[in-house]
C-alpha positions in Angstrom: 0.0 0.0 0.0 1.2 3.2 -0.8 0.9 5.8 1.6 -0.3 9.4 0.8 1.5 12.2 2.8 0.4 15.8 2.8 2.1 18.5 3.2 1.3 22.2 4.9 0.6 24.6 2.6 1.7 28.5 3.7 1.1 29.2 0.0 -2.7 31.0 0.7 -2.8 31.6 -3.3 -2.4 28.1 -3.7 -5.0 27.2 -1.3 -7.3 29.3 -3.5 -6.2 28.1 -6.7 -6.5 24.4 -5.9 -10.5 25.1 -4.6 -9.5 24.3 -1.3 -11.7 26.6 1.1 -11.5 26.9 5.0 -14.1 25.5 7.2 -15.0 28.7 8.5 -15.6 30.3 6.0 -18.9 28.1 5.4 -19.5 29.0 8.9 -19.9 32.3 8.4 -22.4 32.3 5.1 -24.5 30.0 7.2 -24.6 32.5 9.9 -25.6 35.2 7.3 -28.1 33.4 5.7 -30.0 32.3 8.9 -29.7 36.0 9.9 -31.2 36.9 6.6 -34.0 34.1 7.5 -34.7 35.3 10.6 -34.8 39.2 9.7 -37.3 38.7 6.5 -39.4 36.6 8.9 -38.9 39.5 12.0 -40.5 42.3 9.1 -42.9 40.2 7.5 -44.5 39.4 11.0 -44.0 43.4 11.7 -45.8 44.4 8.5 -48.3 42.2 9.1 -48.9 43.7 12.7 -48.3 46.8 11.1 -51.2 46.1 8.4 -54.1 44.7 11.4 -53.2 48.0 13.3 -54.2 50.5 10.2 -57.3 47.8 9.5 -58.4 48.5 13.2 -57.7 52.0 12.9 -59.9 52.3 9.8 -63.2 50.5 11.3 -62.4 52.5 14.0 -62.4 55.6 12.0 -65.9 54.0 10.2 -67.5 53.5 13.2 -66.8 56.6 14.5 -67.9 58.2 11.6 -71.1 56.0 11.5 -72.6 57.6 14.8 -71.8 60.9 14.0 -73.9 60.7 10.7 -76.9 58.5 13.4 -76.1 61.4 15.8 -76.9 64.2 13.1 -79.7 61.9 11.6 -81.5 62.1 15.2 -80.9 65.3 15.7 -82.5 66.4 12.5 -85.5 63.8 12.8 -85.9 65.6 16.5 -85.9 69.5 15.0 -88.0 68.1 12.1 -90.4 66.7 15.2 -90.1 70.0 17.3 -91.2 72.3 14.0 -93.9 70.5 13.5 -95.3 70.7 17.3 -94.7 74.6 16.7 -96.8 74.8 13.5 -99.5 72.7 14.8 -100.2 74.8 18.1 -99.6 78.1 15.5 -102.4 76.7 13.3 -104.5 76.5 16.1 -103.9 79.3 17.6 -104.3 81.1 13.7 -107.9 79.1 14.2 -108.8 80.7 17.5 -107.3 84.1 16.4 -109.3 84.4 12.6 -112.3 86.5 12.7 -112.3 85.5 8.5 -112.8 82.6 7.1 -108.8 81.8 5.8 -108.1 79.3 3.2 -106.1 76.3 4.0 -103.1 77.1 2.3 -102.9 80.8 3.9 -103.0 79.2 7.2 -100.0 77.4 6.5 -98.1 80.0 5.0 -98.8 82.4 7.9 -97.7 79.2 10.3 -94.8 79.0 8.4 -93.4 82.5 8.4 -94.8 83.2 11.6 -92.4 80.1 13.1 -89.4 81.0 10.7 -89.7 84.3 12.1 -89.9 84.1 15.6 -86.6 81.2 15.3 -84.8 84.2 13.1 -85.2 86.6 15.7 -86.1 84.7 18.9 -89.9 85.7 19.5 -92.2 83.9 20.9 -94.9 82.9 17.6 -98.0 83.6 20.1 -96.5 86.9 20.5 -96.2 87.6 16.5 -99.6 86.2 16.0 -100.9 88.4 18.8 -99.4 91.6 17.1 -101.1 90.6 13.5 -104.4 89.7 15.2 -104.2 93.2 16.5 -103.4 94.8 14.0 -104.9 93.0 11.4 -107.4 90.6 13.1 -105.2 88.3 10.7 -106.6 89.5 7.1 -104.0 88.9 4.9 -105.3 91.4 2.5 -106.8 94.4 4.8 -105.9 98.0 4.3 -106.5 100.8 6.7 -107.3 104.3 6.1 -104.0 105.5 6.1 -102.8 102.7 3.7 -100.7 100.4 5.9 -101.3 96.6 4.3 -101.6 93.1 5.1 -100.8 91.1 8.4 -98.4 93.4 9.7 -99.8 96.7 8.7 -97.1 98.3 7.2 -97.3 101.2 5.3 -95.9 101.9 1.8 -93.0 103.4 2.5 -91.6 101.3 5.5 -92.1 98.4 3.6 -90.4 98.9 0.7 -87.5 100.3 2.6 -87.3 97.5 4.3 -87.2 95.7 1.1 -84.6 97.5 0.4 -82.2 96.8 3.1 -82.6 93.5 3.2 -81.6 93.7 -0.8 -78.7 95.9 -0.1 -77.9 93.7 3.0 -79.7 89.9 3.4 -78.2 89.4 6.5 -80.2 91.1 8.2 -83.1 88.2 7.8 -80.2 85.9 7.9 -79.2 85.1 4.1 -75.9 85.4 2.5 -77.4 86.8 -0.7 -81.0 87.2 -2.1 -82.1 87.1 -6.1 -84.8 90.3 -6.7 -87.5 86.9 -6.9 -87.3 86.2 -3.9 -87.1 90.0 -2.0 -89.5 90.3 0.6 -92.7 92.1 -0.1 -94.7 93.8 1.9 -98.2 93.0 0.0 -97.5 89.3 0.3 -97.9 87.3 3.5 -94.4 85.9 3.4 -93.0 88.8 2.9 -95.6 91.1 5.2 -94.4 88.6 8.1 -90.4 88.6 7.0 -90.4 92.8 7.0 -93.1 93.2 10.0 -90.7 90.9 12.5 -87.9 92.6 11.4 -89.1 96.2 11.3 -90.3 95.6 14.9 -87.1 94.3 15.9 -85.1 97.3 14.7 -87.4 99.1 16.6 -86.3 97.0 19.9 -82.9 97.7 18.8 -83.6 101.5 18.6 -85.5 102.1 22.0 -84.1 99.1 23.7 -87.7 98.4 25.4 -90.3 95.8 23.8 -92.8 97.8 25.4 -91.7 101.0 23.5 -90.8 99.8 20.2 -94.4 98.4 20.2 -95.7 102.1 21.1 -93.0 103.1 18.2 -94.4 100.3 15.3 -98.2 101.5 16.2 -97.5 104.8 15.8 -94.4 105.2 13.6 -91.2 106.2 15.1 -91.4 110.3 14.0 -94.8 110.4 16.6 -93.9 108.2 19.0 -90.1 110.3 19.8 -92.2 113.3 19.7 -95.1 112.1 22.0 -92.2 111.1 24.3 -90.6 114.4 24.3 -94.0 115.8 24.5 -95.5 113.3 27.2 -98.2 113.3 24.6 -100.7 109.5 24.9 -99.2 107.0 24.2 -101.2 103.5 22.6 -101.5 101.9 26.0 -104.6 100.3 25.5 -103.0 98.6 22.3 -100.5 97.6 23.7 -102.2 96.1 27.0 -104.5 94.2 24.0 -101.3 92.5 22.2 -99.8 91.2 26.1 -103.6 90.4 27.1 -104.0 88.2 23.7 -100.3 86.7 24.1 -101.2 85.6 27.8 -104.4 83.9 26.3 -102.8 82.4 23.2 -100.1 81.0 25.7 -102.5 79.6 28.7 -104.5 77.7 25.6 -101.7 75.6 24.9 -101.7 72.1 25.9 -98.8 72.3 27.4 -100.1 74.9 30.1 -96.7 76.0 30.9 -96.4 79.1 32.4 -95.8 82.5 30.6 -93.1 82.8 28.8 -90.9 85.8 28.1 -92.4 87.6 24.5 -88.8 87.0 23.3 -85.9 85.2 24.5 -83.3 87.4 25.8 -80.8 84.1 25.2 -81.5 83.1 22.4 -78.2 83.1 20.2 -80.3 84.4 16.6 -81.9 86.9 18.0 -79.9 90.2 17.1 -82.7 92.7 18.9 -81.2 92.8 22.8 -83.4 94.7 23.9 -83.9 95.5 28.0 -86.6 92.8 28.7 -89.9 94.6 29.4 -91.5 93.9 33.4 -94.7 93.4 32.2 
């Protein structure tokens, strides 16, 4: 038998060239490779957590987003519910108050206004409709003597410069702009009811009393600051009528609350803060 003998090499080019590699060498890829294993497997399990986080996050974010369109649902379906209470004891109340046989569809129209109105500017609707009854006894159509029209009894002149301002200026019945259609006019009942609330609440923003801007509407604002200079008469028994009806109106309703205030001193659309009258 012939025996092999080896020899060291210390030749490291030679090692190369004859293919020989060290042991450790393999070692090391090995290491690597498990490394690289155990990294891809380390981010895929992070991405994947990563990935059910944002999923939660998002029904999350649906949910969330789900009740707040049930929330504003409800609360719509509930103001929707309250305005029709309102008409309903203002139709009644149109019905107690009518001394003429109204159609239908002017009841509504006045209920309509007549609630629009009193949110606008924060009146109490029995106290609108006790105004118009006495000034009008609720005749859409009536004229006096002296030419003042419709629900409200305004005169010529005050109601189309009324119309006017709110043209020039629509915030002032709370719209951002107005087309020359849809103006307020003081010989329909819309508009009648639009420029008498408002006129009457420029008045309470004038003299800063309800009980003096109603002396002021009755008999225009020229008389009434020279009757007050004068302490000429002023329209007491008129007035006392509008407060007596309002307390009536009030007391019919089902609810039988007590009184409330003619207009409400807190509401947040009502731009007439006036001094709340002592009555």
């Amino acid at each position: 038998m012939k025996l092999i003998k080896f020899r060291r090499c210390e030749d490291k080019s030679e090692i190369v060239k004859r293919g020989v590699v060290p042991i450790p060498f393999y070692f090391l890829i090995f290491i690597f490779l498990t490394a690289t294993a155990g990294a891809g497997g380390s981010v895929f399990w992070i991405m994947k957590k990563d990935n059910e986080v944002e999923k939660e996050r998002r029904v999350k974010i649906f949910l969330q987003n789900q009740i707040k369109e049930r929330d504003i649902l409800l609360q719509q379906n509930r103001q929707e519910i309250d305005q029709l209470k309102r008409r309903v004891e203002i139709l009644d109340a149109i019905q107690d108050l009518s001394k003429a046989d109204l159609p239908e569809n002017d009841k509504r129209k006045i209920a309509k206004e007549v609630d629009e109105a009193s949110q606008k500017y924060g009146y109490n609707p029995m106290f609108l409709l006790a105004l118009m009854s006495t000034e009008s006894s609720l005749r859409p159509s009536v004229e006096s003597s002296k030419g003042a029209h419709g629900l409200m009894q305004l005169m010529p002149n005050t109601g189309r410069a009324l119309s006017r301002q709110v043209r020039e200026s629509p915030a002032i019945v709370g719209e951002e702009k107005i087309d020359a259609a849809d103006l307020p006019h003081y010989r329909e009942i819309e508009g009648n009811i639009t420029l008498g609330a408002l006129y009457l609440t420029k008045l309470m923003l004038q003299y800063k009393s309800l009980e003096k801007a109603v002396y002021a509407y009755n008999l225009g604002p020229a008389i009434y600051d020279k009757r007050a200079k004068e302490g000429g008469p002023m329209p007491r028994q008129y007035y006392a009528k509008i407060i007596n009806k309002y307390h009536k109106l009030v007391q019919e309703q089902e609810r039988q609350e007590p009184v409330p205030n003619l207009y409400a001193m807190d509401n947040a659309s009502l731009f007439a803060r006036a001094d709340p009258y002592d009555y």
